[in-house]
N, C-alpha and C positions, 0 to 999 in steps of 0.2 A: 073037226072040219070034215064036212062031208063032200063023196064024189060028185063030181059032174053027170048026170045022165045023158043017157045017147043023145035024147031027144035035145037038150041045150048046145051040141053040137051043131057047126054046123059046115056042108059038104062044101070043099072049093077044090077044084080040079082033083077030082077023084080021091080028097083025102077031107076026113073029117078032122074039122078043128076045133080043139077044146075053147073054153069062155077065155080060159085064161091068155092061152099064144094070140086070140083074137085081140083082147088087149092088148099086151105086150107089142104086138105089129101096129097098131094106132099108136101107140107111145113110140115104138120106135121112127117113126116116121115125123115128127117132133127135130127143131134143129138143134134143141138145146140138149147138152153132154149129159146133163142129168135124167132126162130120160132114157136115152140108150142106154144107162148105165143102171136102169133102175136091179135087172134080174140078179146081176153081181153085187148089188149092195145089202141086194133081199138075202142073198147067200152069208156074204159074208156077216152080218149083223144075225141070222139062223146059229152060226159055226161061233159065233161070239156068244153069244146067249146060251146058248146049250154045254161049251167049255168054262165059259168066266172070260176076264179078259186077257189075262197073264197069256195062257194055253189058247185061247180063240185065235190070238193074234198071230202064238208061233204057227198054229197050224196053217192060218191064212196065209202066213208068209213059205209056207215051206209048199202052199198050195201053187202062188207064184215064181217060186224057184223053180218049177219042175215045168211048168213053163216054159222055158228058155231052152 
């Protein structure tokens, strides 16, 4: 995966914003649960895939424990 460059940037009150958060704020703005939830499931489905599922899941779970 390669970076974003500056230039796909782009400036909104004094801060530059990646392609990606650009996104991510059009999704959020969406009623349905499933979109606001997309960056949490992108996580957790990274943290499953990269441990297995046994260990993905306790870590997920111990990632919401701490949580609290």
């Amino acid at each position: 995966m390669e970076h974003s460059k500056l230039s796909e940037h782009k400036f909104k009150k004094g801060k530059f914003v990646t392609p990606w958060n650009e996104f991510a704020s059009e999704i959020g703005r969406e009623n349905s649960w499933y979109y606001g939830r997309l960056p949490e499931y992108l996580w957790l489905a990274f943290i499953i895939d990269y441990y297995g599922r046994e260990t993905g899941l306790k870590k997920c779970y111990l990632i919401d424990n701490s949580r609290q």
